[in-house]
N, C-alpha and C positions, 0 to 999 in steps of 0.2 A: 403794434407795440403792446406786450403785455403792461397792464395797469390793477392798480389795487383800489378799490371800489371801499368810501369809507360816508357810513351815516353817521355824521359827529353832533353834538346837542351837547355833550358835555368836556369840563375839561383834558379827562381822558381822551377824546377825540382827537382835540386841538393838539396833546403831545405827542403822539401816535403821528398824527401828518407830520410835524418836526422832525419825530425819529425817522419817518421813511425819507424826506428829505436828505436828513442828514445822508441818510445812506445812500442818495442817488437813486432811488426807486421811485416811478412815474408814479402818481396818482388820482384821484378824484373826491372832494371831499362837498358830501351837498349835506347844505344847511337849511332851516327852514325860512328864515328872515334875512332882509340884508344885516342886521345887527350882527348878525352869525358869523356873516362872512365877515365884517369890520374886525372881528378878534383873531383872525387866522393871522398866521402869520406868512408875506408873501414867498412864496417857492417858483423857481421855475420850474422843480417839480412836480406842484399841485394845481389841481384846477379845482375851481367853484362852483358849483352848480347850487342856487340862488330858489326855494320855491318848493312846495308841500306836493308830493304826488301820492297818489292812490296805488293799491297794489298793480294794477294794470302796467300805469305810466313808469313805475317800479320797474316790472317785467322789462318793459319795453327800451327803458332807460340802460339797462344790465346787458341785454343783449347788442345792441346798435354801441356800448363802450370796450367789447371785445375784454370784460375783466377778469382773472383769473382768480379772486378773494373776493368776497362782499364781509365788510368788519361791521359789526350791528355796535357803536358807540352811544345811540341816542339815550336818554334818560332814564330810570327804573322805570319814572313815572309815566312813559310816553308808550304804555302797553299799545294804544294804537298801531303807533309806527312801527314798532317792533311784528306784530302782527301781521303788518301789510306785507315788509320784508321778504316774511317766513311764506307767507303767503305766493307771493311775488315767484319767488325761488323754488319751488316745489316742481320735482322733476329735472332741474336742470344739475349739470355735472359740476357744479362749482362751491369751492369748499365757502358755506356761514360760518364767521368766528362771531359770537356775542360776546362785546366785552363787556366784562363784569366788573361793575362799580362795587364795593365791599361795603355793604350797610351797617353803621356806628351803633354799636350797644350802649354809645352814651348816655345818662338820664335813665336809662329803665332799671326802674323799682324804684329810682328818687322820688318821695313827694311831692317835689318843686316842678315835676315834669309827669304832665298828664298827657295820653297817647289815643290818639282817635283812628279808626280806620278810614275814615274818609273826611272831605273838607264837609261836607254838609255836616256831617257827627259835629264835628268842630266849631263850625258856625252856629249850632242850635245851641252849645254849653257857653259857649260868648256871650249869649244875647242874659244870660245868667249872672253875669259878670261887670264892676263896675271898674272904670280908669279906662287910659290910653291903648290902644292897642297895636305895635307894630307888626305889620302883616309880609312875610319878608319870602311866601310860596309863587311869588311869580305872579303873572297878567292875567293866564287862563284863566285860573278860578276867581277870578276877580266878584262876578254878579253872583256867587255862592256867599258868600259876605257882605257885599253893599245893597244886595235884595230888603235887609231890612233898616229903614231910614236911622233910626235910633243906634245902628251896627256901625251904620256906614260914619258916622258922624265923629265916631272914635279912632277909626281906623287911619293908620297912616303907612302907608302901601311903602314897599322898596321893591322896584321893577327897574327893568335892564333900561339906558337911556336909548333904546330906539322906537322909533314911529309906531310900529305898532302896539309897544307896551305903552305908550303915551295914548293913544289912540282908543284903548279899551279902559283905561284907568279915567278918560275924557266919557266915552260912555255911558259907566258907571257913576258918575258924578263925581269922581274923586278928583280934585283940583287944587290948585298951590301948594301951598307947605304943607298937604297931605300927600305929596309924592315924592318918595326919593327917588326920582332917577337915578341909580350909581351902578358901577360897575366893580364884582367883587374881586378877589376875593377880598373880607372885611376881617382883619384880627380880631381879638379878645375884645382889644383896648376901646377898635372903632366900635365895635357893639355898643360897649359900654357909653363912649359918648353919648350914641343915638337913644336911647336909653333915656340918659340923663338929658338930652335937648329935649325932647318930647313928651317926658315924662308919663314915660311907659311903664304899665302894670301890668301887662302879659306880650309876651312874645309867641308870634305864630310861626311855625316853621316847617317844613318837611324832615323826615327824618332821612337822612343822604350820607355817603360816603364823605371821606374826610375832606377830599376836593370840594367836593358842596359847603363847606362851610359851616356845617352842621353842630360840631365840639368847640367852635368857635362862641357861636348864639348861646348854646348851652352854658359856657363858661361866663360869659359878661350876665346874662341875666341870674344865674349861682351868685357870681360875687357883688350884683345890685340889689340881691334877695327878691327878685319878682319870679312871675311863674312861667312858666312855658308848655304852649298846647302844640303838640308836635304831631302829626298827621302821619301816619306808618304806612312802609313801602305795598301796595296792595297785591303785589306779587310775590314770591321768594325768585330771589336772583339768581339765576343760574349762568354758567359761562365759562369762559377765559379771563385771569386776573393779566393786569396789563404788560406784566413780565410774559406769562404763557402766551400772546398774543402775539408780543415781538417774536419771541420762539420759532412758535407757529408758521408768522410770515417769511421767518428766514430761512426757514426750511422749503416754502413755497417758491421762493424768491429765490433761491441758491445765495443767499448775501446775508453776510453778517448784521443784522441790526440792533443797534445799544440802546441802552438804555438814554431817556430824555434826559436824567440826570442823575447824578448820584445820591446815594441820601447824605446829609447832611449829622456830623456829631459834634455839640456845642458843648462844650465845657463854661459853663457859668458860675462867676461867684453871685451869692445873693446879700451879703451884705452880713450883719450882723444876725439876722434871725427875722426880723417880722416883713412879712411881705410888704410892709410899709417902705422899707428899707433897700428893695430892689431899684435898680434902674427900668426903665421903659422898655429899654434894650431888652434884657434878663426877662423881665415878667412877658412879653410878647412871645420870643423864645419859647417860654416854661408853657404859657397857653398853647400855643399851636405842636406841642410837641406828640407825639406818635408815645414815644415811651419817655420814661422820668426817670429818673434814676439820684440818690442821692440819700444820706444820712434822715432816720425816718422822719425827727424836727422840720427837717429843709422842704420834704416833697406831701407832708401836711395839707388838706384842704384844695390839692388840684389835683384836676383829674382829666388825665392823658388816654387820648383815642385808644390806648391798647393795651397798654396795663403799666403801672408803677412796681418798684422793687428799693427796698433799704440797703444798695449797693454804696461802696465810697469806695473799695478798696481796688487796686488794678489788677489783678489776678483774680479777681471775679468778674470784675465787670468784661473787658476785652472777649473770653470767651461766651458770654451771654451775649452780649453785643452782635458776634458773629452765628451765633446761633438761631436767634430772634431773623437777623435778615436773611438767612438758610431758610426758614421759616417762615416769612411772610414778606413780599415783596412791593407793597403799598407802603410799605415805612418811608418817610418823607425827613423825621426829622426827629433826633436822640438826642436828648436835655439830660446831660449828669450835673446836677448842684454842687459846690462847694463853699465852705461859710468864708466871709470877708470878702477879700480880693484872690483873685484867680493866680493872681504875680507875687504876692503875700504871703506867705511861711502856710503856700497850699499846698496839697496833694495833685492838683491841676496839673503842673509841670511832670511828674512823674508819668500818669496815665497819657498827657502830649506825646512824649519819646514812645512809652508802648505802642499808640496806637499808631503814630507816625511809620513804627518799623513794622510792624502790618498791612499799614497801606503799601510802603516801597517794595518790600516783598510780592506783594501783590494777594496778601491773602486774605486781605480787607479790603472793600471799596467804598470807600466815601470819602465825602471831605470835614475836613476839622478845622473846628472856629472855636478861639476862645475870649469870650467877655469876662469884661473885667467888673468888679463890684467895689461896693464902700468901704472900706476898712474900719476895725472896732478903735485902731490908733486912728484915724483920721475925723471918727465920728466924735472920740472923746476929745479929742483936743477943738472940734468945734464946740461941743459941748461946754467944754473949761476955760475955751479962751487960751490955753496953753499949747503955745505953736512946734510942731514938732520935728523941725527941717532941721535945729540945733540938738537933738537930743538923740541916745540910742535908746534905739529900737531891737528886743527882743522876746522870742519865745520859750515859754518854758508850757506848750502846750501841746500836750502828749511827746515831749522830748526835755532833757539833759542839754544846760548850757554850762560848760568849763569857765569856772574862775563869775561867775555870777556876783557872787560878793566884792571883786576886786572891782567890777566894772560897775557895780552900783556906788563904790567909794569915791571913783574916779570922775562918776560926770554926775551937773548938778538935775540934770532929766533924764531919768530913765524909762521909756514907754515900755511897757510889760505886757504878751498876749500870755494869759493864764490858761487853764479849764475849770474845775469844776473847785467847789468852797475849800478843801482841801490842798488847794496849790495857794490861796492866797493866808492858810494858815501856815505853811511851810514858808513863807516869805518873812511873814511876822517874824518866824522865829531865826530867821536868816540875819534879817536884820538886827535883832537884840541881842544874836552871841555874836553879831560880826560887830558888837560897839557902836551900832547909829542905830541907836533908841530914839535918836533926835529929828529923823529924818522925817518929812510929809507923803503919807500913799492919799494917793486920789485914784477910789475904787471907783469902776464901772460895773454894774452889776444888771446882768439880764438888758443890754442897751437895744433900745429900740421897740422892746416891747411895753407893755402898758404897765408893766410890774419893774417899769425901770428906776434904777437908784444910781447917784453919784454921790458917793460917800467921803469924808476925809478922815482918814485914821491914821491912827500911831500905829507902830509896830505890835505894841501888847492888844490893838483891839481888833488887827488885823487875826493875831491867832486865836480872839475869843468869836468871830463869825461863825453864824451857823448856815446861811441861806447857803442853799446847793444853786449849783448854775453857774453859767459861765461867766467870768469876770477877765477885766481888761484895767490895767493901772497904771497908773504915771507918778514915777517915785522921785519926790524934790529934795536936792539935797544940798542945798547951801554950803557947806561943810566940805563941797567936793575938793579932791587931791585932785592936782595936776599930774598925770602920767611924765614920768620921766624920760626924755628924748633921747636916753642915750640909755644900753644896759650896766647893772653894778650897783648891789644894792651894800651896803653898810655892815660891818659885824656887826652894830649894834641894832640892825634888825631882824636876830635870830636870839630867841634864847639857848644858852650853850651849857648852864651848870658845871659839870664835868665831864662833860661827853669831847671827847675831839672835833676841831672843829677846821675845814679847811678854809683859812684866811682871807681876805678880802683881793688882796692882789692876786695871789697863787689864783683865787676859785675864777677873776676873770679871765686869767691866762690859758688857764686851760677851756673853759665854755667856749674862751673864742680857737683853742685848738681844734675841739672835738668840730667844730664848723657846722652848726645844726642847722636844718631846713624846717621850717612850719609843721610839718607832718611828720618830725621825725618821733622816733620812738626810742628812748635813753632806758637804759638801768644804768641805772648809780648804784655801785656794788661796794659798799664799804660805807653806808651811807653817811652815818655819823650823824649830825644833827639835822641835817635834812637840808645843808645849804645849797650846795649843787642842783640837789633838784627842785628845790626849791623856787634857783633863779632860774631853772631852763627852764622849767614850768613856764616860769612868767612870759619869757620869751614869745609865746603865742598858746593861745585856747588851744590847737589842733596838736601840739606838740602832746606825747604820752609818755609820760616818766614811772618808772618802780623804782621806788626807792630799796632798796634790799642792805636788812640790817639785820644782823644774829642775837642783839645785847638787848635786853628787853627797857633798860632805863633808855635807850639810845631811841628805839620806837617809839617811845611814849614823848619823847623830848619831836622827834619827825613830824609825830601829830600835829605835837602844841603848837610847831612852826607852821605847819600845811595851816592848821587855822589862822592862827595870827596874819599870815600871809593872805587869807582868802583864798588861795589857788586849789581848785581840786581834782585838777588834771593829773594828779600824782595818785598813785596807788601803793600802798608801803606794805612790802614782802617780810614779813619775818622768819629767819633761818638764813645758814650758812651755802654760802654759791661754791661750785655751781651747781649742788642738790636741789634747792629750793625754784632754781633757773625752769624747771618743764610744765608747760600748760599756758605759758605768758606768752600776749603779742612778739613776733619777729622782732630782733632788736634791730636798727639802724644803727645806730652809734652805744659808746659803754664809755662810762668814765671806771678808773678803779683807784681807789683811795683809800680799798686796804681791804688785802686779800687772803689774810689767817695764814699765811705758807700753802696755800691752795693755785698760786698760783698760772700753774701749767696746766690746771687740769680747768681752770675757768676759761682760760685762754683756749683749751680745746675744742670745751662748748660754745663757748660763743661764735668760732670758728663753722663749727658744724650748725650751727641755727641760723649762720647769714655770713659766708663766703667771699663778701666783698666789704662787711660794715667799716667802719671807722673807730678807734680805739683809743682814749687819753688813758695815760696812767700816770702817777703820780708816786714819787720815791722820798726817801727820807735818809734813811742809811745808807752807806754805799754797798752795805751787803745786797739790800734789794735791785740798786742799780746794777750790779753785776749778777744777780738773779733775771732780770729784764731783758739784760744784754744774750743773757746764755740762752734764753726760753725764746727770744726772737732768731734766733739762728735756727731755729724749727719751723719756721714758717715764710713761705714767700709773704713779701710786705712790699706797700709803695709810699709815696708820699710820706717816707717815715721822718721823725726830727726829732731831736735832742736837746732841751733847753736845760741852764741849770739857772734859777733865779733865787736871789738873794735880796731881803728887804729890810732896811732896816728902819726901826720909827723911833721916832723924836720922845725922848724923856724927860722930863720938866723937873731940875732941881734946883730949884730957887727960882733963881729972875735966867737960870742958862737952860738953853736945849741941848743936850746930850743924846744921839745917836745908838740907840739898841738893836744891836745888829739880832736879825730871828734865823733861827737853823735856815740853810738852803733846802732849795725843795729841786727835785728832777723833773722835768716833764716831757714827759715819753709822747707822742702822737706817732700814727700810723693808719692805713689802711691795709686788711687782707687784701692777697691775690695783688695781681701788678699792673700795671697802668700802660698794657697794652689794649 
């Protein structure tokens, strides 16, 4: 039986036996200790060979296993055995793959990380040094370090829990709670513990590929401010990276063999901004991560085995993304930041779908994880004691929200995500021409970091701020309206002058003709004072109305109502339709409420911009209605109807109500095309 021949020592090895496993391919994997063999994982594929041999026993071993591959996986550092190997193997017709561990440029040129060529270098500049020392290079060099009694005294070893790393650390005199026995790999975070139980002032380390645990040490002792003496690889690495390795074999093998795993791409929120403000989750993530990616504030002060980039957007990132793992095949794991929560008025949700349809395609491989972070609304309302589960919640950060004034009137908490000092003086001034001067802002400003403020302001001191930076608000407002549960708003809440104005009964009859949907998109052509669109507006934020008026006192009255109202989903066209009609969103639906004797030729257009919309019109003379009736025999129509409604209101003379009947009104509805 052909078999594939593997010297493992490191975690590279141990995946390696996995993958060939996976793939049903026999093999042999010899370790030096029984410890070695304790981490494999069991295969019926792989067998253990238990025990240090010399180049000979090497030789001897390779022939009598009939192998067709010998994979060199053991250590940088174990030049030895790699030696004997080569040694071993010379002359015979059987392909050496060395797999090559990838050596971390973490730390060099940092001052916090001093770099020796060997452990004796290293143990002579210790003996220089005062505090704790955590010694985390392994058992071998152990009497390189405890040879001097005053050395050993400081040292607190982390060696593998097996017998013979116990056994040399006993030795040595190293005993009790100067030995970690553990097994790694060790996060950021555990570093840091150990660190802080011990109360360590220098870290010793090898300098290793990212499996070694390497950017890990590096980073806990960075963010505990000690120092770290890192011992460099005494060889250059040369080889097969562990992708080229599987390659290699599969081609040996005639069998496909995959990869151990995919790399992994984490979308994380981190909270409000200070690394204070992260979850455990998040910052463990952001430590071990290969590349970082994020807004430059967010990816500040950490440093990722392979490099950082000031990406947020999805059309950069994805293609870099797929570049980088074209590129380098050791990538384990991609950390993009995004500020607050990830489910949070993020960018998180967008770049999920892209990447998601990359994977299914197949023209990305990894998987995607998204954590979730603190919210700047959940931090302030712990901050304020103001609970947020009754209140709306919205952003106006880097986006436009429709009718903002209306829905600040309407509820008495309004949580607000801003950006920078300029969004929270445009609120100020929102609030003082929208008439609640009266209202309470509870600013958040710069939350979480050391320069943080919770302020209470008025409207007028909201537009006098200067500090730049991001703010978060909670606007109280006592004074709130109750939204009304049913649509129909009042003549008397339009101002009308002299402008025509279509009446309260008439304008509901028709809104509820036209039949709008959330997203539709109205011209009001004939506008008048702005009532029509005014209340479809209101109808819903998504809804998109142009008011289209020719009379310029008539515009100026549209405005005054769009403001009065608060609604600013309305866009008002000045000029006569359907001239003025080219360059606007598709209409949906059209009311007409008065059409200058243009109107067959508006009726054309509108026709030719959307084929199937929906149509109210609205008549007064019978001359129009028999202009409506002629102009609709040119067009296929469905769903068409004919109301004529007459209203008449109560006049108050003396102590009697008297009956004033008001002109009848026609109202036309229809849809283009037919209701096939």
């Amino acid at each position: 039986m052909n078999r594939i021949l593997i010297f493992a020592g490191t975690t590279e090895g141990r995946k390696l036996s996995e993958c060939l496993s996976e793939a049903g391919i026999y093999h042999t994997v010899c370790v030096a200790t029984e410890y070695g063999e304790t981490v494999l994982r069991e295969s019926r594929y792989a067998d253990i060979h238990t025990g240090r041999m010399d180049a000979d026993g090497i030789r001897d071993f390779i022939i009598s296993g009939g192998y067709i591959a010998v994979v060199d996986a053991t250590h940088p550092y174990a030049k030895i055995v790699t030696d004997n190997i080569k040694s071993a193997m010379e002359g015979m017709d059987i392909p050496y793959i060395r797999l090559r561990r990838s050596i971390s440029s973490v730390g060099q040129g940092d001052a916090a990380v001093r770099i020796f060529e060997s452990a004796d270098e290293c143990a002579a500049a210790l003996k220089d040094t005062e505090g704790n020392i955590l010694l985390t290079t392994g058992s071998k060099e152990l009497g390189v370090f405890a040879g001097d009694e005053t050395l050993k005294e400081r040292l607190y070893v982390r060696v593998l829990p097996g017998l013979e790393s116990l056994r040399l650390c006993d030795e040595n005199g190293i005993t009790g709670r100067h030995v970690l026995a553990l097994q790694g790999p060790f996060t950021t975070e555990m570093n840091m513990a150990m660190i802080g139980q011990y109360d360590i002032n220098i870290l010793v380390t090898k300098i290793s590929g990212s499996n070694g645990g390497y950017e890990e040490k590096v980073m806990a002792a960075k963010n505990k401010g000690i120092s770290v003496y890192a011992i460099g690889c005494p060889v250059e690495e040369t080889g097969y990276t562990f992708n080229e390795t599987l390659e290699t074999l599969s081609k040996i093998c005639d069998r496909e063999i995959g990869k151990a795993q995919k790399p992994g791409i984490i979308l994380a929120g981190v909270g409000m901004g200070s690394h204070l403000s992260m979850t455990e989750e998040v910052r463990e993530a952001v430590c071990s991560a290969d590349i970082l990616l994020g807004a430059e504030r967010m990816i500040a002060g950490f440093t990722p085995r392979i490099e950082k980039k000031p990406y947020y957007d999805k059309d950069r990132i994805i293609p870099y993304i797929k570049e980088m793992l074209n590129e380098h095949d050791d990538i384990n794991n991609i950390v993009i930041l995004f500020s607050g929560d990830t489910g949070f008025y993020s960018g998180a949700a967008g770049l999920y779908d892209g990447l998601l349809k990359e994977t299914e395609s197949g023209a990305l491989k990894a998987d995607i994880k998204i954590l979730p972070g603190i919210s700047s609304v959940s931090y302030l309302s712990a901050k304020t004691g103001i609970s947020y589960d009754d209140g709306l919640i919205l952003s106006i950060h880097g986006k436009e929200v429709s009718n903002l004034l209306k829905k600040i009137k309407e509820n008495k908490k309004t949580f607000l995500l801003l950006s920078g000092v300029k969004d929270i003086n445009r609120l100020g001034s929102l609030l003082s021409e929208g008439d609640l001067k009266d209202v309470k802002v509870i600013a958040g400003y710069r939350l979480s970091y050391d320069d943080e403020k919770i302020m209470t302001l008025s409207p007028a001191e909201c537009m006098g701020l200067t500090g730049d930076g991001l703010y978060t608000a909670v606007i109280l407002n006592d004074s709130a309206l109750k939204p009304s549960a049913s649509h129909g708003m009042p003549d008397s809440a339009f101002i009308r002058d002299k402008v025509p104005m279509t009446k309260e009964e008439i304008r509901e009859i028709s809104i509820c003709k036209l039949n709008l949907k959330t997203d539709s998109v109205l011209y009001d052509i004939g506008s008048g004072t702005g009532s029509i669109a005014i209340e479809a507006a209101s109808l819903s934020d998504d809804i998109k109305v142009y008011a289209i008026e020719k009379k310029d006192e008539a515009v100026k009255l549209i405005n005054a109502n769009k403001n009065k109202s608060g609604v600013d989903n309305i866009e008002i066209i000045k000029g006569t339709a359907p001239e003025c009609l080219g360059g606007l969103s598709v209409p949906t639906h059209a009311f007409i409420g008065g059409s200058s004797g243009n109107l067959k030729d508006i009726l054309n257009c509108l026709k030719e911009l959307n084929p199937r919309m929906r149509v109210v019109i609205n008549a007064i003379s019978i001359e129009t209605v028999c202009e409506i009736k002629e102009v609709m025999n040119l067009y296929d129509i469905c769903n068409d109807e004919l109301v004529q409604v007459q209203v008449s209101r109560a006049d108050k003379i003396g102590s009697y109500n008297l009956m004033k009947a008001e002109n009848p009104v026609w109202i036309f509805s229809f849809d283009f095309g037919d209701d096939k």
